[in-house]
Structures are given as structure tokens and as C-alpha cells.
N, C-alpha and C positions, 0 to 999 in steps of 0.2 A: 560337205559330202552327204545328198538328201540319197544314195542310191542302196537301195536295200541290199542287205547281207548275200550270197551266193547260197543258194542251195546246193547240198552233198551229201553224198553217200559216207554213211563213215567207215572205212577198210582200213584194213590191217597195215598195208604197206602206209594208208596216210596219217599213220596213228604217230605220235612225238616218240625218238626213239626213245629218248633217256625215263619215259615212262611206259612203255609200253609190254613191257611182259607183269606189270604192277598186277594186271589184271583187275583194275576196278572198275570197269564197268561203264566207264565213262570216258566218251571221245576228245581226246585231247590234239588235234590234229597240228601236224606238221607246219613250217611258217612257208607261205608262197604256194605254188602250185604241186608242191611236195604233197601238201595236207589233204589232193583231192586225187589221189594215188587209191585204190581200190584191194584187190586181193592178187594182182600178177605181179610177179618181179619185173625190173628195168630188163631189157632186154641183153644189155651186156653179159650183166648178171645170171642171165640161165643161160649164156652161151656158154660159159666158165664151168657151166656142171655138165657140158659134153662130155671129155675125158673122164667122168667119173661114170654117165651111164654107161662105156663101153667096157667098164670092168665089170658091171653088172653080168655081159653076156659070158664072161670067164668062170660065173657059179651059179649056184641057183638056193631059190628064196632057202630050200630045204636045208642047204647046207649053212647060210647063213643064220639060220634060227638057232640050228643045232650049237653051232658056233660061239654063237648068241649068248643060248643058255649055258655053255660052260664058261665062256668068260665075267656072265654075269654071278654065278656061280663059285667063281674062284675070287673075284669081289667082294662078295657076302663073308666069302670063309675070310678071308685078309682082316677084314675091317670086324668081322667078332673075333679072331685072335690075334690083331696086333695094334686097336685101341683101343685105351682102358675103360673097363665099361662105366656110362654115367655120363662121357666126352660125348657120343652122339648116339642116337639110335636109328635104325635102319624101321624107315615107316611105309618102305613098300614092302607089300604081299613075299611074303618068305615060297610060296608055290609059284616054279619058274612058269606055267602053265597061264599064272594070271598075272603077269608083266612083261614087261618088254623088256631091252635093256639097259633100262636106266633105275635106280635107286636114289630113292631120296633119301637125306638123312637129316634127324633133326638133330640140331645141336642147341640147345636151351641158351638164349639168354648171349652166344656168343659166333654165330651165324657171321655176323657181317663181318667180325673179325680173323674169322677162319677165311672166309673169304678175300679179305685182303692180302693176309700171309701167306693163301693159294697162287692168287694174282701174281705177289711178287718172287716167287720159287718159278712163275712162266707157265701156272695149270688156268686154263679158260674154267671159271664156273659156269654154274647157274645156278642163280643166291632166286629166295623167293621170300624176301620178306614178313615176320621177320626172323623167323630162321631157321629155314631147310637149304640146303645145298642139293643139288641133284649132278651125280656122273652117269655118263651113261658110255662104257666099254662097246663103241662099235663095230659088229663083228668085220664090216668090210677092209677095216682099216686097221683094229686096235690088236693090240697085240698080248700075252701072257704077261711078258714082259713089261707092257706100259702099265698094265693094272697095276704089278706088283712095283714098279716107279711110284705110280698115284696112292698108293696106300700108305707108301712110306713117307710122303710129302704132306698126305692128309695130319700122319700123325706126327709130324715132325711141327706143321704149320698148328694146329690143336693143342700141340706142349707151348708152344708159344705165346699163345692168347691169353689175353689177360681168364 
């Protein structure tokens, strides 16, 4: 096989999934015409988030924010008074003004295990090696209620890890 490599763009959607939020820096593309996939979703795939922009037209960005900020808020308060301090610390920006609604949290040395005992209680992370956890209470969807589910699951799956 004298025929030289294919030239490509390297994008997000053709990047390998099982590495690809690693964020190193380096294209590791998908196998087959997967890997020359750019920065659009499959088109199935955004037809599926119809039903969600049309809940969009039911509020608006303002109330969302607000929202936002108090679920991300009541978050913050959970996790400094219902896990022990030392288990994780909270390493996004304490001023709701300068985040969004997601908190990272570092947990020393036991990340990817907290992660797993998240996994298996049925909580979706987002682990970032090697070891912040990120939740992010979204105000479209999430609810008072699920925060304070995930806070008690955090610190239930945290008492667990080695």
C-alpha cells in the first residue's frame, strides 16, 4: 500500500471518544470515516434536541440564570455543610457572578473513585483527571430536590472510597 495518508482536519466530533475530554492536546482521531468528523453533530443527533429548544420558548435566559444561581448556590451550601471538610474542596469561584452552573470539586488523590461509586448509585460525572469531579445543577431541568439527592450520594459514594 504505496498510497499516502489522507489529509484532515482535526475536529472535535472526530476526535477518539474514550479520550477525548483528556484534553491533551493531541488529535487522536476516531477509526474509519468517524475520525474525519469536524465540529457538527450527526444529524439525528440534533434533531433529538428539537423538544428541548421548544422549552426554551416557555422561559427566558433571565430566569434561567436566576435560577441558575440559586441552585448552584444551594449546591455550594450542601457540599460545605454535609461533607467533611478535607473529602473535597470546591475550586470554582465562590462569586455566582463569575461562574456558571457547574462546580468543580477537587478531591485529592481519590477522584476516580468517587467517580466510580458516583457511576454506580446511577450519577453521570464528569471526572478530569486526575482528580476533579465537575456537577453542574441545570437550571432548565434540575431541580432543589435533585441537588440535595446528589449531595447525599456525593457524600455517601466519598465515605466509601478507599
Amino acid at each position: 500500500d504505496d498510497a499516502p495518508p489522507l489529509k484532515r482536519f482535526a475536529g472535535w466530533w472526530g476526535h477518539e471518544k474514550g479520550s477525548r475530554f483528556r484534553m491533551e492536546n493531541k488529535f487522536v482521531p476516531s477509526v474509519g470515516a468517524a475520525g474525519f468528523q469536524l465540529s457538527n453533530p450527526p444529524v439525528l443527533q440534533v434533531v433529538s434536541l428539537l423538544a428541548s429548544l421548544e422549552l426554551y420558548e416557555q422561559t427566558t435566559m433571565q430566569d434561567l440564570r436566576a435560577k441558575s444561581k440559586l441552585l448552584t448556590g444551594y449546591l455550594e451550601a450542601l457540599l460545605n455543610s454535609l461533607i467533611p471538610t478535607g473529602v473535597c474542596t470546591i475550586i470554582t469561584p465562590t462569586d455566582p457572578d463569575q461562574r456558571g452552573c457547574q462546580l468543580s470539586l477537587l478531591f485529592p488523590g481519590v477522584a476516580a473513585d468517587v467517580q466510580k461509586a458516583l457511576e454506580a448509585r446511577g450519577v453521570v460525572t464528569d471526572y478530569r483527571a486526575p482528580d476533579v469531579l465537575r456537577f453542574a445543577p441545570v437550571p432548565l431541568y434540575s431541580s432543589f430536590t435533585d441537588v440535595w439527592r446528589l449531595v447525599k450520594i456525593v457524600a455517601d459514594a466519598a465515605k466509601s472510597s478507599p
